[in-house]
C-alpha positions in Angstrom: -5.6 20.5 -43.5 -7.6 22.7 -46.2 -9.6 25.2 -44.8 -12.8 24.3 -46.5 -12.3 20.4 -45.3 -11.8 21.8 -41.8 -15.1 23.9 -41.9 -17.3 20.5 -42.6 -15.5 18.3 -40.2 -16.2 21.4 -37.6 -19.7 21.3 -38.7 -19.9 17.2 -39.0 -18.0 16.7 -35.5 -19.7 19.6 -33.5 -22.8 20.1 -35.4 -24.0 16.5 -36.0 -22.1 14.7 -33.6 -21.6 16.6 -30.5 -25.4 17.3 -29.7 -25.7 14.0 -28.9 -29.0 14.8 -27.1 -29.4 14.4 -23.5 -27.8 13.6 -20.6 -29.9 13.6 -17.3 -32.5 16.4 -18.5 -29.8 18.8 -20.3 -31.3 19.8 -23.9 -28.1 20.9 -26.3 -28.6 22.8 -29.5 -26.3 22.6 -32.5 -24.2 25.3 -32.9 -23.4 28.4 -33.4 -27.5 27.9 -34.9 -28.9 28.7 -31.2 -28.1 29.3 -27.3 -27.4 26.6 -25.4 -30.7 25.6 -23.3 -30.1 23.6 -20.0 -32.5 22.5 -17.8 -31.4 20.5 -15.3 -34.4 18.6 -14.2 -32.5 16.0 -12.0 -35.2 15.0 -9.4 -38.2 14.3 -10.7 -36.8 11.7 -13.3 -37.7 8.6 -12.6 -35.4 5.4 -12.4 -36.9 3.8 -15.7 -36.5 7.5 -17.3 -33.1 7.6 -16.3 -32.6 4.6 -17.7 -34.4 5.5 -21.0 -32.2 8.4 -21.2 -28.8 6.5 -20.5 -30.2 4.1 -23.5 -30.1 6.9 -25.7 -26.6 8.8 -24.7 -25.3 5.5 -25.3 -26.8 5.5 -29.0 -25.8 8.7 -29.9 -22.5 8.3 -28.5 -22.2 5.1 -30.3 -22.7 7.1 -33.2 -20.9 9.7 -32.7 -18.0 7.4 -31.8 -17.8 6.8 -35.9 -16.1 10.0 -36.5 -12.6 9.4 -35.5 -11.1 10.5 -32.3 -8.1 12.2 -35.4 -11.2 14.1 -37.3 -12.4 15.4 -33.6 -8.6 16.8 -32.6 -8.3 17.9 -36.3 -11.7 19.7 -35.9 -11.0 21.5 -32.5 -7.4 22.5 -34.2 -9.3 24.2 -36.9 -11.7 25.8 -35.2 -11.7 29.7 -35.2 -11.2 30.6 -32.1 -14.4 32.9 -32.1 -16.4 30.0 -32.7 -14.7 27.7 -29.5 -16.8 29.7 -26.7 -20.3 28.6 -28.8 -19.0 25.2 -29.4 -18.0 24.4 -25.3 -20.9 25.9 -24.3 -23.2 23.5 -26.5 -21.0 20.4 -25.3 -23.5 18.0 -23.4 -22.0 16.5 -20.3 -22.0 13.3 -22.6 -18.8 14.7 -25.1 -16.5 14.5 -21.5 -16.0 10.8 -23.3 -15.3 11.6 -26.8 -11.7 11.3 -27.8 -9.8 13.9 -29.6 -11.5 16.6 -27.5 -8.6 18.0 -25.1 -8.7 16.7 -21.6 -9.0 19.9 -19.7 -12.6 19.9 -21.9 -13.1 16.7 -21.2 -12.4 17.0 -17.3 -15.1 20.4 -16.8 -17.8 17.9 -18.9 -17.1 14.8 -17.1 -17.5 17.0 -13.6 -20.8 18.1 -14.6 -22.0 14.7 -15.4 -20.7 13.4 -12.6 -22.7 16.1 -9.9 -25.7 15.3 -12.4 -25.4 11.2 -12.0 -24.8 12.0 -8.1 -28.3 13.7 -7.8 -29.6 11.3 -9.9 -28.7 8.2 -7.2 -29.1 9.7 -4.1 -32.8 10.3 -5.2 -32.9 5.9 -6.2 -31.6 5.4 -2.6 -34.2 8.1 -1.2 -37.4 6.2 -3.4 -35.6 2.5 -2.5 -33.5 2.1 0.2 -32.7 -1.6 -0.3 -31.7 -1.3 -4.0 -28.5 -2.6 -3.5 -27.6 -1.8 -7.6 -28.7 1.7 -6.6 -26.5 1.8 -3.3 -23.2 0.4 -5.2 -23.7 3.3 -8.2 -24.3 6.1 -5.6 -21.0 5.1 -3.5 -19.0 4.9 -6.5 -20.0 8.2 -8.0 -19.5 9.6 -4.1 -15.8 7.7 -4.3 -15.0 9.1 -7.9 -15.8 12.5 -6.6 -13.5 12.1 -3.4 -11.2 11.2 -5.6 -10.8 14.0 -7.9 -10.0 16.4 -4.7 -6.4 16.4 -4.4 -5.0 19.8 -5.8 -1.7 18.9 -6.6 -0.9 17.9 -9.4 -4.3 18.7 -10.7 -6.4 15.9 -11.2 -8.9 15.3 -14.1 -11.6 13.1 -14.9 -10.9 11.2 -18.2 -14.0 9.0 -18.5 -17.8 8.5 -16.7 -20.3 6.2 -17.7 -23.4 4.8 -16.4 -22.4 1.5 -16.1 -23.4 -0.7 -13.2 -21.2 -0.7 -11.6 -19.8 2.9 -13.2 -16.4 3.1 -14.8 -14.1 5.5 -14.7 -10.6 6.9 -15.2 -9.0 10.0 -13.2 -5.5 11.6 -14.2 -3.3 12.2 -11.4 -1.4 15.0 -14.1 -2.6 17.1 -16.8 -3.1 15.2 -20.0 -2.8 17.9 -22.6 0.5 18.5 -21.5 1.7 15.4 -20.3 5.4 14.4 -21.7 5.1 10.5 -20.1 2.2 8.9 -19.2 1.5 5.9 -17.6 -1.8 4.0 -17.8 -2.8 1.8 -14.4 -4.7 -0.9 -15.1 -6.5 -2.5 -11.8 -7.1 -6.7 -11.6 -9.6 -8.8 -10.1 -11.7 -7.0 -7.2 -11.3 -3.3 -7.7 -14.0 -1.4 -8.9 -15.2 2.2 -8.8 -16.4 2.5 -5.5 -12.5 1.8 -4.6 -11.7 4.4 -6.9 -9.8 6.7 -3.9 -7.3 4.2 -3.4 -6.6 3.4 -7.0 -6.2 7.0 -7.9 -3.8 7.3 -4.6 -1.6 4.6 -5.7 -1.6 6.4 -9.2 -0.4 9.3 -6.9 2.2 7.5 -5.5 3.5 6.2 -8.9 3.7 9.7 -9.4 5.7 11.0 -6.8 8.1 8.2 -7.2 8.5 9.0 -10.7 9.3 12.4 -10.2 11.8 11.1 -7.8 13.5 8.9 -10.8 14.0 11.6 -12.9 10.5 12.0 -14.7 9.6 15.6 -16.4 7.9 17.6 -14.5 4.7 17.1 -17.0 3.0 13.6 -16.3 0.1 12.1 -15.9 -0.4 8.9 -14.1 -4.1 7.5 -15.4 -5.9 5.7 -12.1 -7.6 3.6 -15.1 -11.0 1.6 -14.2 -12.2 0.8 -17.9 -13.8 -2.4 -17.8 -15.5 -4.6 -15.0 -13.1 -6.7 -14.0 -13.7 -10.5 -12.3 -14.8 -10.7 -8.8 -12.3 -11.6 -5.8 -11.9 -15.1 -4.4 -13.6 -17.4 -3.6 -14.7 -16.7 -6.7 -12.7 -18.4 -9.2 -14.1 -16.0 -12.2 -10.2 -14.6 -12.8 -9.2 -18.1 -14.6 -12.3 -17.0 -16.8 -10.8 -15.0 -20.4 -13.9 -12.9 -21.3 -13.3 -10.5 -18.6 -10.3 -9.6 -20.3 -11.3 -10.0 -23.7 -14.1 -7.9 -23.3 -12.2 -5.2 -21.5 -9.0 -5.0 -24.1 -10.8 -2.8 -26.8 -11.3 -0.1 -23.9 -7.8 -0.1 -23.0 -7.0 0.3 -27.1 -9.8 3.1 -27.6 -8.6 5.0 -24.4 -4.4 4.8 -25.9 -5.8 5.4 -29.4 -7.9 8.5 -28.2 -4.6 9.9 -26.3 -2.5 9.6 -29.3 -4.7 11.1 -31.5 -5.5 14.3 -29.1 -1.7 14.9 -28.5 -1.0 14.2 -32.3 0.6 17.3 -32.9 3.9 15.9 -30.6 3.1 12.5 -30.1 6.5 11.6 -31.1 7.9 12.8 -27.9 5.6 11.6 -25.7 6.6 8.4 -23.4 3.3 5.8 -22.8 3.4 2.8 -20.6 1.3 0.9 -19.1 1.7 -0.5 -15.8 -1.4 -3.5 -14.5 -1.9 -5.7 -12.1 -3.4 -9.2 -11.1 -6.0 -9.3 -13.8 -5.4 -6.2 -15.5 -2.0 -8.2 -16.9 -4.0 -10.6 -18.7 -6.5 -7.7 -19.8 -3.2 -5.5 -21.3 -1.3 -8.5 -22.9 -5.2 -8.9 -25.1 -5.0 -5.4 -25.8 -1.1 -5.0 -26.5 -0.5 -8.0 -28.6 -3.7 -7.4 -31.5 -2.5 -3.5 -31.5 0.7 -1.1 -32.4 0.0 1.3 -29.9 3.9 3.0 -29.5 4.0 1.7 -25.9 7.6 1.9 -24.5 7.2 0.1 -21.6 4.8 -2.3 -20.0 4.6 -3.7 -16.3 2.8 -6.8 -15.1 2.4 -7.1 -11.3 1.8 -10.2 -9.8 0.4 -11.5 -13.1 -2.9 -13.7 -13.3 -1.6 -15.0 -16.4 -0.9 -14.0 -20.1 -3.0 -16.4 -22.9 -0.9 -18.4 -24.4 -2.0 -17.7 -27.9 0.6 -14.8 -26.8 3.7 -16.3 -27.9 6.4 -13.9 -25.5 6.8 -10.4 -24.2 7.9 -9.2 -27.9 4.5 -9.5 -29.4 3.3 -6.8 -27.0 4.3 -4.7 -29.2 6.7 -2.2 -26.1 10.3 -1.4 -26.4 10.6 -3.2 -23.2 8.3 -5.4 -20.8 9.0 -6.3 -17.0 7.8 -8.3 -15.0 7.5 -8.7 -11.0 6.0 -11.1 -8.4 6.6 -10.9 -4.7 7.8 -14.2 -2.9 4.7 -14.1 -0.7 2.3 -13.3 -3.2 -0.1 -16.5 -2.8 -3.0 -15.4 -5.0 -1.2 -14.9 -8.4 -0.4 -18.4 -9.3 -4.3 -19.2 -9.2 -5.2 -17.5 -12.3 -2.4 -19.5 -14.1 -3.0 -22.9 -14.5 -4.0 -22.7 -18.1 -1.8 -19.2 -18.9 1.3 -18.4 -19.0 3.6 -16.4 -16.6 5.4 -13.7 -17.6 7.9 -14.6 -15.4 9.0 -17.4 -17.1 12.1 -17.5 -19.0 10.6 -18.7 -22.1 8.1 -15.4 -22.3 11.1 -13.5 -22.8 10.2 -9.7 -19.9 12.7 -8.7 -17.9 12.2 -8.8 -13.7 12.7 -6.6 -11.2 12.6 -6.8 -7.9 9.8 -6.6 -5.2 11.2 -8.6 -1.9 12.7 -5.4 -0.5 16.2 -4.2 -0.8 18.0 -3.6 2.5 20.7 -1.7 1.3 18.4 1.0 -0.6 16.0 0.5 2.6 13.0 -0.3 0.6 10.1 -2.7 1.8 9.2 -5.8 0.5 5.7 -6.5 -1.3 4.1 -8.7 1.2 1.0 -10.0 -0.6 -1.2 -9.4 -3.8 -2.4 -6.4 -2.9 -2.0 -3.7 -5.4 -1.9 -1.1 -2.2 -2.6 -1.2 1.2 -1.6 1.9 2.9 -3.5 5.4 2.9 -4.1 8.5 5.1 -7.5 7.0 6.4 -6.0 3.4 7.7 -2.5 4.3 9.5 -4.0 5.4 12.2 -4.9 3.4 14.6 -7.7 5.8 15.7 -9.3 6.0 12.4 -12.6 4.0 11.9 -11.4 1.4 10.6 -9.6 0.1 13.4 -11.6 1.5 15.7 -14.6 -0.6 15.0 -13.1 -3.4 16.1 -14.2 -3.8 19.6 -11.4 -6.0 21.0 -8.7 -3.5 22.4 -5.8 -6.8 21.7 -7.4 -8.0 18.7 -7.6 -4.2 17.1 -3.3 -3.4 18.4 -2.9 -6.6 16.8 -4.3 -5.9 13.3 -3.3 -2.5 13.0 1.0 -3.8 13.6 -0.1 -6.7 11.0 -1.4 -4.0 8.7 1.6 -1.6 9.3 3.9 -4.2 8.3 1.6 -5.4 5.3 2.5 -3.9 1.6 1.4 -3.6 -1.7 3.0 -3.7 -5.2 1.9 0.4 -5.5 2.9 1.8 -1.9 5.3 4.0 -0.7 8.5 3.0 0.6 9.0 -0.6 -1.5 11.3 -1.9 -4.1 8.2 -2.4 -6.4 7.0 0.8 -6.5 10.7 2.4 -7.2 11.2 -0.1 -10.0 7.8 1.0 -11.1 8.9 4.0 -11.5 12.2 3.7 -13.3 10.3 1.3 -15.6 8.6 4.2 -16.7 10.8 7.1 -17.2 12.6 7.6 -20.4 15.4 8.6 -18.6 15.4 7.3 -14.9 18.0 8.4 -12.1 17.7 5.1 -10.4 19.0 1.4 -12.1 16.1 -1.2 -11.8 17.3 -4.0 -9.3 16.5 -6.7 -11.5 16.1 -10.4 -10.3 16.0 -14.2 -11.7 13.3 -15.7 -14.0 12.0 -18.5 -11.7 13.2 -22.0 -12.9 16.1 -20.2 -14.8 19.8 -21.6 -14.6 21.2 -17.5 -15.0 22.8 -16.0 -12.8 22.1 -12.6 -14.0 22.8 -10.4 -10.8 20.8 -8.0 -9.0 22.1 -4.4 -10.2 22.0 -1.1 -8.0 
């Protein structure tokens, strides 16, 4: 790029676009023209100024958006590097969502907005204790920050909004240096304020990659981009505009990536492993977009549209596919979609139902993950408050031989993980297309 073109997209990105006004009482000058001026008058702001405010980050976001996530990277790259103190120091908490900025810039903004959006609810909870919208925002926030605690690897956060519920994504890995990463996309159910167990079983994805041979640069992304349809009995997951309305996050947020790291995209593995829901959600987005994917997963699928003809117009080198045997919730958001498991749809399936000889546990329901440091013990509060001494032994053995597609120890999660390592140390144990006459082997 010409040094003259640079200079104006610098001054168009970070001048015009990146003082984006303000976000929860911070005032941001252009730069280098003045100082940075921050005044972080969190308290006294009222719930309908708040709201006023998140109004116009949105608007200036949404403007900001125009310029292209490539002009933004391009921009930072040209940058003198005298100018890059004056230009973070101007950055509103807002830019921690603007693509093409790196992630480690991205991560220090977000964490700012986040302690800012914190204050900002615990004082709606102080003024109304019964504002239930209020209550939900504050725990997520609380959950979001929880989860960005584990050191290692070093966790960032990728995106924050103000949403109601919030959304969010954290990196379990360093993004800027990432050689694989994987995308998680969450189904039906899971929202922000279970953002500490998402981002663990992003953790565990992790490990077990590492395990099959990953680099030692990757990021897992414990992805919560759109709202996704409420649990049964709701029947809201047979419903397409969850999913349709979701998709264009999923693109912006690959699209964004590939734009920062454009520099060496080319050697950079993406995947994008879902669930429930979120299958449905990343066939919409896949299928309408060439986003160099190499390999997708769909867990326990709640159905792919069938205006998607088959796993090749996903657009991924490969696509597998995975259901356990006692996974009874799956089926009910296929009656009028199509499962991925079938031989017609063309993904390749790996096993989930445990695999004696490699001593790994079978999935034993939908659950995406059902193990964590704050439920396997039978003297944590979750089991404790259950006053029945029989009743609580009872559910704590059930729970301890209960598993998810994403926790430690099962055939899922290791086929995961091979799925998504360019070069894995482990063969997938593949399995059967239901309703097929093959009889295509499991392989070790």
């Amino acid at each position: 790029m010409k040094k003259g073109r640079g200079a104006r997209i610098v001054r168009r990105t970070f001048g015009l676009g990146l003082a984006v006004g303000a976000v929860i009482g911070i005032a941001v000058f252009t730069p280098p023209h003045a100082a940075p001026v921050i005044t972080a008058a969190v308290a006294p702001l009222s719930q309908e100024g708040l709201g006023a405010i998140d109004a116009k980050v949105e608007a200036d976001l949404d403007r900001v958006q125009k310029v292209s996530p490539k002009e933004i990277a391009e921009a930072w790259a040209v940058a003198p590097a005298a100018d890059k103190p004056r230009i973070l120091a101007s950055l509103p908490p807002s830019a921690g969502n603007l693509d093409g900025l790196p992630y480690s810039i991205r991560d220090t903004l977000n964490r700012t907005a986040l302690a800012l959006r914190t204050t900002v609810a615990e004082e709606r909870v102080k003024k109304a204790p019964n504002d239930e919208a209020a209550k939900t925002s504050l725990a997520a926030f609380q959950a979001i920050a929880k989860s960005l605690k584990p050191a290692k690897p070093r966790r960032q956060l990728v995106t924050l909004t103000g949403d109601q519920p919030p959304l969010a994504a954290i990196s379990v890995g360093e993004l800027d240096k990432a050689t694989d990463v994987t995308w998680q996309v969450p189904g039906m159910g899971t929202y922000t304020t279970d953002m500490q167990l998402w981002s663990l079983a992003a953790q565990n994805l992790w490990a077990q990659q590492g395990a099959a041979g990953a680099p030692k640069h990757r990021a897992v992304i414990a992805w919560m981009g759109y709202r996704p349809p409420p649990p049964p009995p709701s029947i809201e997951a047979a419903r397409g505009e969850y999913a349709e309305q979701g998709a264009p996050n999923l693109v912006r947020d690959i699209t964004g990536f590939r734009a920062t790291r454009a520099n060496n995209i080319a050697g950079i593995a993406l995947n994008v492993v879902a669930h429930s829901y979120g299958t449905t959600l990343t066939a919409n987005a896949l299928a309408s977009n060439e986003l160099g994917v190499s390999s997708v997963v769909l867990l326990g699928s709640a159905g792919i549209e069938k205006t998607i003809g088959g796993a090749a117009e996903l657009n991924s080198r490969v696509v597998y596919a995975c259901e356990a045997a006692k996974d009874p919730q799956a089926r009910l958001g296929r009656f009028s979609r199509t499962d991925p498991r079938a031989p017609t749809f063309g993904a390749t399936l790996f096993g989930c139902d445990g695999d004696e000889r490699e001593k790994l546990k079978a999935v034993t329901g939908h659950a995406p993950i059902l193990h964590s440091a704050w439920n396997d013990k039978i003297e944590s509060s979750v089991w404790a408050k259950i006053a029945d001494v029989v009743d609580r032994v009872a559910r704590f053995v059930e729970h301890r031989e209960s598993f998810g597609y994403l926790d430690k120890g099962t055939e899922s999660l290791a086929n995961i993980a091979s799925a998504t390592v360019p070069e894995p140390s482990r063969a997938i144990s593949h399995e059967v297309s239901p309703g097929s006459t093959s009889t295509q082997p499991r392989t070790y």
